[in-house]
BAFI-3210 file (N, C-alpha, C; in Angstrom, 3 decimals, decimal comma, padded with zeros to 6 digits):
// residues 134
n [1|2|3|4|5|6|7|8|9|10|11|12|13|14|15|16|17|18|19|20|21|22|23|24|25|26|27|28|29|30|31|32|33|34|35|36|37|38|39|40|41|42|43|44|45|46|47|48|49|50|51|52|53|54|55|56|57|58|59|60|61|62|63|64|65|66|67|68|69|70|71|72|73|74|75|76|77|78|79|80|81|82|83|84|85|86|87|88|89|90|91|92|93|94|95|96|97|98|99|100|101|102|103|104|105|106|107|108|109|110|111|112|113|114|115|116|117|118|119|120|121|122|123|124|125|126|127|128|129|130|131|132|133|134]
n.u [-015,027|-012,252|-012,114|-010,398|-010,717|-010,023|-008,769|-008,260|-006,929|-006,870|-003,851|-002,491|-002,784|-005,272|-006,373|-009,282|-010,420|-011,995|-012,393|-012,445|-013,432|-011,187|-009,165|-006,203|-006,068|-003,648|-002,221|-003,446|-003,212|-000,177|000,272|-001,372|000,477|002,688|002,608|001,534|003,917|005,828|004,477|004,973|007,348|007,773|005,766|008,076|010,091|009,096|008,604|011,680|012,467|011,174|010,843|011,681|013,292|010,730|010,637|010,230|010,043|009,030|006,266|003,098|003,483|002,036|000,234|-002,575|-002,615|-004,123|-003,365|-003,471|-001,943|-000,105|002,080|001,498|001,310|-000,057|001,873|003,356|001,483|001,073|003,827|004,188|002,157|003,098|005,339|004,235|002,591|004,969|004,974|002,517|001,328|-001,359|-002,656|-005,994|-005,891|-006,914|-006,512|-004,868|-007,146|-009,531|-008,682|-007,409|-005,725|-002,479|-003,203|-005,661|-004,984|-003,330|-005,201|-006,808|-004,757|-004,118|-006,579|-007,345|-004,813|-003,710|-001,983|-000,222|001,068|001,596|004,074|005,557|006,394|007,255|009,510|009,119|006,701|006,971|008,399|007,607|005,377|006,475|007,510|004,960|004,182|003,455]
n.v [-009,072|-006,942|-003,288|-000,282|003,111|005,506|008,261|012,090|014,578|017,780|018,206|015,752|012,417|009,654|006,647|004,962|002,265|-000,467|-003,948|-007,913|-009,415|-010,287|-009,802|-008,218|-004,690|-003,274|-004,638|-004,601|-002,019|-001,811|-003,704|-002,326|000,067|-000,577|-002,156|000,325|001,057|-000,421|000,224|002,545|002,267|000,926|002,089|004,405|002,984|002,321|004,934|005,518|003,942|005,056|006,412|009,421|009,436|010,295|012,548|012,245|013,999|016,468|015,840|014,910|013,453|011,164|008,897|009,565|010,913|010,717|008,743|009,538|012,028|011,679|011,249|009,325|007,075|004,918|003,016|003,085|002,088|-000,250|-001,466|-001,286|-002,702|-005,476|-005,645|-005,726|-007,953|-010,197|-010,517|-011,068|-012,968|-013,325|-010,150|-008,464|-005,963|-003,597|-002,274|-000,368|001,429|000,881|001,178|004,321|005,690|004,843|004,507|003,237|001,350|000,025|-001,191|-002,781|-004,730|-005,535|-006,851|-008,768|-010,329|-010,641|-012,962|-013,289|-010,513|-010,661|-012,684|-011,459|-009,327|-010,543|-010,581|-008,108|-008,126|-009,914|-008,852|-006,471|-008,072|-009,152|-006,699|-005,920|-007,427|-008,115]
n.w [007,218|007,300|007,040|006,438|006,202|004,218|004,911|004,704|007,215|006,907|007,091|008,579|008,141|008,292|009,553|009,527|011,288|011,122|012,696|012,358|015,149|017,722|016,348|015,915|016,513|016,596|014,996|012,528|011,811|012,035|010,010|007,574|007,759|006,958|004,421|002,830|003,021|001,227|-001,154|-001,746|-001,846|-004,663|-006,302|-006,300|-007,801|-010,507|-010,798|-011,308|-013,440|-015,706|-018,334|-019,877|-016,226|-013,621|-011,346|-008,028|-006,630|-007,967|-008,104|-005,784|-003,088|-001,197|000,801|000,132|-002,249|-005,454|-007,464|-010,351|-010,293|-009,504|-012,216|-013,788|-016,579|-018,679|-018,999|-017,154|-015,187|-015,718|-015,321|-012,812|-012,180|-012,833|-011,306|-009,059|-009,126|-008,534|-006,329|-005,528|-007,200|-009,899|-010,609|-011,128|-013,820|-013,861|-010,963|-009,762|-010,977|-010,096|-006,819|-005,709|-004,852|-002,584|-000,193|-000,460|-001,887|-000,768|001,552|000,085|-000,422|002,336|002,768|000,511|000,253|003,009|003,719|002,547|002,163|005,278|005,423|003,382|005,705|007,937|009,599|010,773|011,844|013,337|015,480|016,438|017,353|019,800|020,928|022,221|023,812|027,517]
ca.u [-013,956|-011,752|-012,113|-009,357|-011,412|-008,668|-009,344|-007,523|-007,719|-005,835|-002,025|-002,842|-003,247|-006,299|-007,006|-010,298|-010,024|-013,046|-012,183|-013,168|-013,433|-010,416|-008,312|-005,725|-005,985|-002,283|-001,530|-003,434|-002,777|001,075|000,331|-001,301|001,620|004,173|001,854|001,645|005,414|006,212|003,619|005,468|008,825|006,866|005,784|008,684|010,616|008,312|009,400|013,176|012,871|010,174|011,965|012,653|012,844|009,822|011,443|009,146|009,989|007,981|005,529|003,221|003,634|002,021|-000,375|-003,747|-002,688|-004,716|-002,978|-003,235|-001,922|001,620|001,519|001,779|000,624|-000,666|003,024|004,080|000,482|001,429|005,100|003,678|001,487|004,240|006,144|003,901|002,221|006,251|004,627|001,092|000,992|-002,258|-003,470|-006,757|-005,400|-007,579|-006,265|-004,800|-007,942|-010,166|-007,815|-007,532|-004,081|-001,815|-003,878|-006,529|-004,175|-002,343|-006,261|-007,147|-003,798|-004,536|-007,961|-006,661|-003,325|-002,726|-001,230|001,516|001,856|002,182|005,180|006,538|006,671|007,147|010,327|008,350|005,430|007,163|009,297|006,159|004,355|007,662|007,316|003,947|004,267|003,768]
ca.v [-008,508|-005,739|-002,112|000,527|004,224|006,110|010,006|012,922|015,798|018,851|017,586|014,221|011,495|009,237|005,572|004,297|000,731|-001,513|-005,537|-008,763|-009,551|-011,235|-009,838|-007,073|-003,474|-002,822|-005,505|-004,134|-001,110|-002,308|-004,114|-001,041|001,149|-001,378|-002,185|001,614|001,596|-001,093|000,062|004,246|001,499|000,057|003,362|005,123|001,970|002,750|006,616|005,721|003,423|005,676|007,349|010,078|008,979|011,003|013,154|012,144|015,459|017,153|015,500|015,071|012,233|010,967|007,636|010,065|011,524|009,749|008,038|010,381|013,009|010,944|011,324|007,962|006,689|003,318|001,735|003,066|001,185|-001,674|-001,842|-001,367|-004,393|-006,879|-005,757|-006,487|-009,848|-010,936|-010,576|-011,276|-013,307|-012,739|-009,055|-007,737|-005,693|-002,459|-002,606|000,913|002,446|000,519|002,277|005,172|005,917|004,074|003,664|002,372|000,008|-001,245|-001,720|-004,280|-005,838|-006,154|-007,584|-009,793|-011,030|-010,700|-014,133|-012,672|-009,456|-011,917|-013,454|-010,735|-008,515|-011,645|-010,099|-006,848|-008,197|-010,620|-007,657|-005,759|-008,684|-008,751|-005,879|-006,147|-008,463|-007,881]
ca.w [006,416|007,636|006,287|006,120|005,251|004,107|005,467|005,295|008,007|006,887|006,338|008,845|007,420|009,507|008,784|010,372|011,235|012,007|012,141|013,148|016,642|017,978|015,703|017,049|015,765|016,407|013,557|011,298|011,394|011,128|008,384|006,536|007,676|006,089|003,180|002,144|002,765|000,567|-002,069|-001,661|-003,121|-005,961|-007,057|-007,281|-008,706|-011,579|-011,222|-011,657|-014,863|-016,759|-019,594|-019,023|-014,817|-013,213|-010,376|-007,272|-005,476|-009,241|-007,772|-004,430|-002,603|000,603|000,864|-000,169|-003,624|-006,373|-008,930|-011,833|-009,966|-009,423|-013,619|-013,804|-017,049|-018,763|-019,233|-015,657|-014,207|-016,044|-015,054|-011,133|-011,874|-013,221|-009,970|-007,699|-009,609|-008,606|-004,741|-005,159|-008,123|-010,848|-009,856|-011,893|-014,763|-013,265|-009,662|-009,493|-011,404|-008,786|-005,793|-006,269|-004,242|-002,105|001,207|-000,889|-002,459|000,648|002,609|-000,820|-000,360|003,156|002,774|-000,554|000,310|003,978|004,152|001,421|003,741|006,952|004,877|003,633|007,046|008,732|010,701|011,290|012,683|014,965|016,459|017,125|018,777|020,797|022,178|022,415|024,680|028,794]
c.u [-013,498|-011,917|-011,498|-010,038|-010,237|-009,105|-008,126|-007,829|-006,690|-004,368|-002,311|-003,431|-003,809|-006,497|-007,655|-010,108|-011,471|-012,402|-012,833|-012,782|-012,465|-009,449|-007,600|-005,470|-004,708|-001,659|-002,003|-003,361|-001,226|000,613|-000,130|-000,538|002,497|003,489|001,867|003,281|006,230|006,021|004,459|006,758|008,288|007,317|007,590|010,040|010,378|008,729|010,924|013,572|011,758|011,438|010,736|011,868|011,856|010,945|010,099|009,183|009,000|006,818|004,603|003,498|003,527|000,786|-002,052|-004,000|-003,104|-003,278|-002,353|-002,285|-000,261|002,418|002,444|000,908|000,484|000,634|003,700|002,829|000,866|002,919|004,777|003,203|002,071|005,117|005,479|003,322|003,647|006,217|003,671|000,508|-000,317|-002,835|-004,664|-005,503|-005,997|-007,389|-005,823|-005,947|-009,158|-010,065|-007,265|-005,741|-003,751|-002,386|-005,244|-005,910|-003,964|-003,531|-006,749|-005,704|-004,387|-005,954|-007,896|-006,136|-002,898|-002,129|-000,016|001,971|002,252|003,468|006,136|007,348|006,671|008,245|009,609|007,412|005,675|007,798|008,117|005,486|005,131|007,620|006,507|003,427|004,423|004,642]
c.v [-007,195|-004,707|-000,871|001,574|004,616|007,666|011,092|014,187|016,826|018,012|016,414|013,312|010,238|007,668|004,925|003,081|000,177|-003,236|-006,490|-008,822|-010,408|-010,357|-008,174|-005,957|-002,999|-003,572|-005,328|-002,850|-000,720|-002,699|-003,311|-000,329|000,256|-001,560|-001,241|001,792|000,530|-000,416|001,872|003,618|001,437|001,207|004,005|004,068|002,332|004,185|006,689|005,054|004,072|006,194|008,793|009,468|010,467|011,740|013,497|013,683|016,944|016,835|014,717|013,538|011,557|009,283|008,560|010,551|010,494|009,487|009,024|011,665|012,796|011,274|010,179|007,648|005,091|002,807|002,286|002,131|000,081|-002,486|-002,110|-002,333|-005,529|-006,579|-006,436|-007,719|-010,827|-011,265|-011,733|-012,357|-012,481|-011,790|-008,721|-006,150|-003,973|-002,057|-001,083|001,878|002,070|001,197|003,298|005,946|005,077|003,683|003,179|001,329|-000,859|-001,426|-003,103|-005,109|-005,953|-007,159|-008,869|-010,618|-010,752|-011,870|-013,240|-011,567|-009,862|-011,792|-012,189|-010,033|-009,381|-011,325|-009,027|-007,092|-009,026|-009,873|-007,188|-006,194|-009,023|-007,952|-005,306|-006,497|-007,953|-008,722]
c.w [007,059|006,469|007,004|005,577|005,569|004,006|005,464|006,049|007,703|006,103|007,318|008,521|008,951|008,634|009,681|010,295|011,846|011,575|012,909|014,004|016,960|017,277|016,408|016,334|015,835|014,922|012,281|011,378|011,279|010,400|007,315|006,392|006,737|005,037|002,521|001,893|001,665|-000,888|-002,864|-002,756|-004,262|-007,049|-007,502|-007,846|-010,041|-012,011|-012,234|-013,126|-015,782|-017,577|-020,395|-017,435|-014,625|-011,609|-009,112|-006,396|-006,435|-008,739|-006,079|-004,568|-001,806|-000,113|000,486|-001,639|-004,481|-007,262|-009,900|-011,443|-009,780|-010,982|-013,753|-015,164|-017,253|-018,833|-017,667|-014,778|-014,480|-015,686|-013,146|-011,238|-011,765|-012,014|-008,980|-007,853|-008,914|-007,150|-004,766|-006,203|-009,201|-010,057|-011,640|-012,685|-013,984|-011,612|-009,325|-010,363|-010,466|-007,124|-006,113|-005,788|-003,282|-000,947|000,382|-001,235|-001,474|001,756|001,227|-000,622|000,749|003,666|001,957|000,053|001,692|004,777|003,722|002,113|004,988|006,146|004,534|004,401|007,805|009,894|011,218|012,590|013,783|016,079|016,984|017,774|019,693|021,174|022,991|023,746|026,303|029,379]
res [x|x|x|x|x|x|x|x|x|x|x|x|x|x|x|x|x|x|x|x|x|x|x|x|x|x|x|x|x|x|x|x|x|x|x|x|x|x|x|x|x|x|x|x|x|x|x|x|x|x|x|x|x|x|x|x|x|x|x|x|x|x|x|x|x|x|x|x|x|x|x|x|x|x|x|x|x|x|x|x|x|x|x|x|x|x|x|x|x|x|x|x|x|x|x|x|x|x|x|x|x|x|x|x|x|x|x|x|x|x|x|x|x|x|x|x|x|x|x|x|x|x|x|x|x|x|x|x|x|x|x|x|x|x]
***
């Protein structure tokens, strides 16, 4: 199983990668970059229909800030869930209190669902192994 430690050094943000053998550390660590960047939408999707909308710039915002700290409560976790169930189908009900912020999130999607991330970044990732390419 691949594992994604999600580190921060100062203001750089570090994501250790160990995986299985064969498999190519450039692709996953695209697929975590696009995974977090999908997951950065989600969120503030959720920002813009809260009532009153949450004003993401009130608040931080990088792939390390926990959760609570977004002030995201229980009908904004639950509105994030029914978004992304519309990806991933049935997600555990506890999935953002399990991950704690967004590079935790987008290393369980990638471990979960990285058929459904293949598919979705399916233009992404073929550009990249295009240029990949010698």
């Amino acid at each position: 199983m691949n594992d994604i430690q999600c580190e921060q050094s100062g203001t750089v943000e570090v994501a250790v990668v160990t995986g299985k053998l064969g498999e190519s550390k450039m692709d996953r660590d695209l697929l975590q970059e696009l995974t977090e960047g999908y997951l950065r939408g989600v969120v503030l999707e959720a920002f813009e229909a809260a009532e009153p909308p949450l004003d993401p710039a009130e608040h931080p915002f990088d792939s390390f800030t926990p959760f609570r700290e977004f002030g995201i409560d229980s009908f904004l976790v639950l509105k994030i869930l029914r978004r992304l169930e519309r990806d991933f189908g049935v997600l555990p009900k506890t999935l953002l209190f399990e991950n704690f912020n967004i590079c935790d999130l987008a290393n369980y999607f990638a471990d979960k669902h990285a058929q459904t991330l293949s598919q979705l970044f399916a233009d992404r990732l073929q550009e990249a192994s295009e240029v990949s390419l010698p």
